[in-house]
C-alpha positions in Angstrom: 0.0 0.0 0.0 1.2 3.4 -0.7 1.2 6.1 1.6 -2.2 7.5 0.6 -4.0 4.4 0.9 -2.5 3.9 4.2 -4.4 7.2 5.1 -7.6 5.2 4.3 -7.0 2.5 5.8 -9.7 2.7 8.6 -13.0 2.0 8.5 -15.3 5.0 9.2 -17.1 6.3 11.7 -14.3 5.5 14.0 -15.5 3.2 16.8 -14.6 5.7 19.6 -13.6 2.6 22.6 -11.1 0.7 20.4 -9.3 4.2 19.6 -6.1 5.0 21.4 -4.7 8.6 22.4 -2.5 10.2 19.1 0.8 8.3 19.1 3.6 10.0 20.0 7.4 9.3 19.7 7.5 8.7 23.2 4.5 5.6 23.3 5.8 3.9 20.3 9.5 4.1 21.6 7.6 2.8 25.2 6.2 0.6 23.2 8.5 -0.9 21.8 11.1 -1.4 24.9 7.8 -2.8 26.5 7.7 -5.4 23.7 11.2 -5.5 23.3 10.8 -5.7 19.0 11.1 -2.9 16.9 7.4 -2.4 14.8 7.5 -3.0 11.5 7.5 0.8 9.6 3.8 0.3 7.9 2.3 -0.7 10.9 3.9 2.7 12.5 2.7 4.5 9.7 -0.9 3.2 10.1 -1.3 4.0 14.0 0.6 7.3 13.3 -2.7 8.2 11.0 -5.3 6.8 13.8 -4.3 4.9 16.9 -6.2 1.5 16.4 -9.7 0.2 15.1 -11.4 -1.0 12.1 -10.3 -1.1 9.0 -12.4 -1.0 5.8 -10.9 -3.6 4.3 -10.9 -7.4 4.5 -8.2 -10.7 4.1 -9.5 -13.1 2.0 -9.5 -16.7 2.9 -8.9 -15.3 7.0 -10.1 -12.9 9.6 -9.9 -9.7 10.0 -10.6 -7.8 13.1 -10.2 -4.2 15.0 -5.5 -3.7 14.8 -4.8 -3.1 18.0 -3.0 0.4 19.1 -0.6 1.6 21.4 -1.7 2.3 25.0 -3.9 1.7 27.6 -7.1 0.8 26.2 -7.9 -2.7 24.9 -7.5 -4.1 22.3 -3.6 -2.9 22.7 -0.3 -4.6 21.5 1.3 -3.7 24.8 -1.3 -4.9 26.7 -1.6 -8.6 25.9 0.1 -11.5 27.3 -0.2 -15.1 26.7 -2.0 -17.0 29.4 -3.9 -19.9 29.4 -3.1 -20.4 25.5 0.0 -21.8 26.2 -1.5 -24.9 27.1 -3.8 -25.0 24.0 -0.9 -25.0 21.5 1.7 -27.1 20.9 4.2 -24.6 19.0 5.8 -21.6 20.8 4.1 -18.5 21.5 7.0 -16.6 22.8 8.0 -14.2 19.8 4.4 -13.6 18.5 2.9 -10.4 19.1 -1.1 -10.1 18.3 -2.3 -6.7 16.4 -6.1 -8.4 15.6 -7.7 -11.3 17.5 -10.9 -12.4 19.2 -9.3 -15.2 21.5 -10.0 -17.9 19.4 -7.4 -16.7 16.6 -4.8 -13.9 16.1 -2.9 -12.1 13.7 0.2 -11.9 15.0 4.3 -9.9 14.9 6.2 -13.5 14.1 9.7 -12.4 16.0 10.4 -16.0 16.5 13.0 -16.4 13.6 14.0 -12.8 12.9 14.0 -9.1 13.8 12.1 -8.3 10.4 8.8 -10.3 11.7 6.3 -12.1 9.2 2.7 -11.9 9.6 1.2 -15.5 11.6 -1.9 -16.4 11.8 -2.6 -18.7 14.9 -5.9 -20.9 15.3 -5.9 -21.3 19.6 -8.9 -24.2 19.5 -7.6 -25.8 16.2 -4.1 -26.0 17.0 -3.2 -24.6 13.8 -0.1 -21.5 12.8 0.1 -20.2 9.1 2.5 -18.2 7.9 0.3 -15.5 6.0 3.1 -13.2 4.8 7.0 -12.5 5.0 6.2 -8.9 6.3 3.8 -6.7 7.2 4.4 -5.0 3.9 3.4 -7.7 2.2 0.1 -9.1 4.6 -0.9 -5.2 3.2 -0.7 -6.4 0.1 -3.3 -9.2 0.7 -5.8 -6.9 2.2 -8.8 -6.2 -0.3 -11.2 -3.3 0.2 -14.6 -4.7 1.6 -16.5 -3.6 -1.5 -17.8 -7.1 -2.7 -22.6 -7.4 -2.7 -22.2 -3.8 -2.2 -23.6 -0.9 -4.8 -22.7 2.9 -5.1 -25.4 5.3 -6.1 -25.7 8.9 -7.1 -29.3 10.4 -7.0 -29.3 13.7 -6.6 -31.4 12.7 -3.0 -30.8 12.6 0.6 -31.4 9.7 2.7 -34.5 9.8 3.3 -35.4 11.1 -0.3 -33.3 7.9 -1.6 -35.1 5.3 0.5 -38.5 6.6 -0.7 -37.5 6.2 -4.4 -36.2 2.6 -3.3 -39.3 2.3 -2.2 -41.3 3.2 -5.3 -39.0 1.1 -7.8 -38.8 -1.8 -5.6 -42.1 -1.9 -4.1 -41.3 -2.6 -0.9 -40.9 -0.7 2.1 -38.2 0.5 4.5 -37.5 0.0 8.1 -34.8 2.2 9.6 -32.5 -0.1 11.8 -31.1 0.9 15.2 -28.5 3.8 14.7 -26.2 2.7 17.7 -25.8 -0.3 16.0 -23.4 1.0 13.0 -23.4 4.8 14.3 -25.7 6.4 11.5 -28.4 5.4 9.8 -29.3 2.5 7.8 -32.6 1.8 6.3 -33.0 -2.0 5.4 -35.9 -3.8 2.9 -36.9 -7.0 3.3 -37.5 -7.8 0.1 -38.6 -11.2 -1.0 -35.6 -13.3 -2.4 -33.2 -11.4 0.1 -32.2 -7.8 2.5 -31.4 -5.2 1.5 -29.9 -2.3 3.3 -29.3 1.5 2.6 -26.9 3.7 4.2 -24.8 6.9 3.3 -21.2 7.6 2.5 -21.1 10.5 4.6 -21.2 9.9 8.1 -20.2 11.4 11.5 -16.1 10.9 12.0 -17.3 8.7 15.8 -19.0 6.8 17.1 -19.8 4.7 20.5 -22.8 3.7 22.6 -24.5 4.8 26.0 -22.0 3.4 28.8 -18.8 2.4 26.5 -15.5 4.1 26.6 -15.3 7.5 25.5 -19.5 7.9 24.9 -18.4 11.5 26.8 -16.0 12.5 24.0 -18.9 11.6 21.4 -19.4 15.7 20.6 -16.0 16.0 19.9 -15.8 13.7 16.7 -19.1 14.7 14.9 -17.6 16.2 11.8 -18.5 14.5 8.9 -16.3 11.8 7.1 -16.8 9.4 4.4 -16.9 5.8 4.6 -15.4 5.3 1.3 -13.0 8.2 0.6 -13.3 7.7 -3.2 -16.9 8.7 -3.7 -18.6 12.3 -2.4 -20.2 13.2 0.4 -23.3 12.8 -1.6 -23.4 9.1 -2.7 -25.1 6.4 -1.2 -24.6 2.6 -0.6 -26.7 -0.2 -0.9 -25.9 -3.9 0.5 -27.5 -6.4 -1.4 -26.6 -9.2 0.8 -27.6 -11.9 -1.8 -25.0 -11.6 -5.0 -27.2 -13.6 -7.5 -29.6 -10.4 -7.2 -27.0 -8.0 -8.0 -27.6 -7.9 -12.0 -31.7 -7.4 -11.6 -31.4 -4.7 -8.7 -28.9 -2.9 -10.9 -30.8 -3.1 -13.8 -34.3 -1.8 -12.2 -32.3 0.8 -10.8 -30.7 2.1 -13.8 -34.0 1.9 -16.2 -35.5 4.1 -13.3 -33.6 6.6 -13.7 -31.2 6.4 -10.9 -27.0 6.6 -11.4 -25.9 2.3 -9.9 -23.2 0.5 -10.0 -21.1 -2.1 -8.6 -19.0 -0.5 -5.5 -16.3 -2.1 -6.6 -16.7 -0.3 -10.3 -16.9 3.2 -9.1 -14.2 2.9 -6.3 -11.6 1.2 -8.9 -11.6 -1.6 -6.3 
């Protein structure tokens, strides 16, 4: 990844608990004593841009969760030691530094061999270690932007104004999910044959629920930000969460008058 895609890297809004204080020189060379392995530059790069959380896009074939940042929040890669894993595993755990992980698997610093780690991933119930990639660098490489079932349209509407012409063309109507559940709005249609689900590329920069971390600091990140930095403020996404209904949804889209097509298509993905 270049330098600019590293900028976009995370998904948006920002989910406000997983997000760590700004990195400074100072943490990352704490850090880094504490861990006792230099990080590899990319990573650096990526929690010098936003200090952990989700990113927007995906590793095929594996999972991909929240990367860990630097300090004293969790998920942090200084604040993680192997415990009762040890006896679940019969390779050595020593050397491997988690950035994603749900307890069941991690992606994981592989200092076991060399300074320069490679990217492991380590199944704790299965038993099972993979080398994924001989450097961060390259596990960057292997990421893919979540784009796939998903399509981008330009209607000249807002929301609300979109999901009532949805509506009309597809005959079916709208039921606006719970906003803390994604931190903005979604509109989903359950139409027959499969969902689907509307939302807009310009959302609030944060985001958290009522009793989680930060839900205090909330006001502070409301300017708006896009989800997908390659389309304007102005476009809209619709999840069709069935693929084999891609082609007609497109096409009664299109012969109504509205501007769809394929995420991946208008993002170059």
């Amino acid at each position: 990844m270049n330098a600019n895609e590293l900028a976009n890297i995370w998904r948006k809004p920002i989910y406000l608990p997983y997000l760590q204080d700004p990195l400074t020189p100072e943490a990352l060379r704490a850090a880094e004593e504490e861990l006792g392995h230099a990080l590899p530059r990319e990573l650096v790069m990526m929690l010098s841009v936003q200090n952990g959380g989700y990113l927007r896009y995906e590793l095929e074939g594996y999972p991909l969760d929240a990367v860990s940042g630097i300090g004293e929040a969790h998920p942090s890669l200084t604040r993680f030691s192997w415990g009762e894993e040890r006896e679940c595993v019969s390779f050595e755990l020593d050397g491997l530094v988690p950035f994603s992980g749900d307890g069941h698997w991690y992606l994981c610093l592989d200092y076991r061999t060399s300074e320069q780690p490679a990217v492991a991933y380590i199944d704790v119930e299965c038993d099972e270690q993979s080398i994924i990639a001989q450097d961060f660098a390259s596990f960057l490489a292997l990421l893919r932007l979540d784009a796939s079932g998903k399509l981008a349209l330009q209607t000249g509407l807002d929301l609300d104004g979109t999901k009532a012409r949805l509506e009309e063309i597809l005959s079916v109507r709208a039921k606006a999910a719970d906003p803390q559940l994604y931190g903005f709005i979604v509109y989903n249609f359950a139409r027959e044959g499969g969902m689907l689900s509307l939302s807009p590329n310009e959302v609030r920069l944060g985001f958290t629920r009522r009793g989680e971390r930060r839900f205090k600091e909330l006001k502070n990140f409301s300017e708006p930000a896009l989800r997908y930095a390659e389309l304007d403020a102005s476009a809209m996404i619709l999840d069709v969460f069935k693929e084999e209904l891609m082609g007609e949804i497109l096409r009664k889209l299109n012969d109504a008058g509205l501007c769809a097509q394929s995420l991946k298509d208008a993002i170059g993905a």
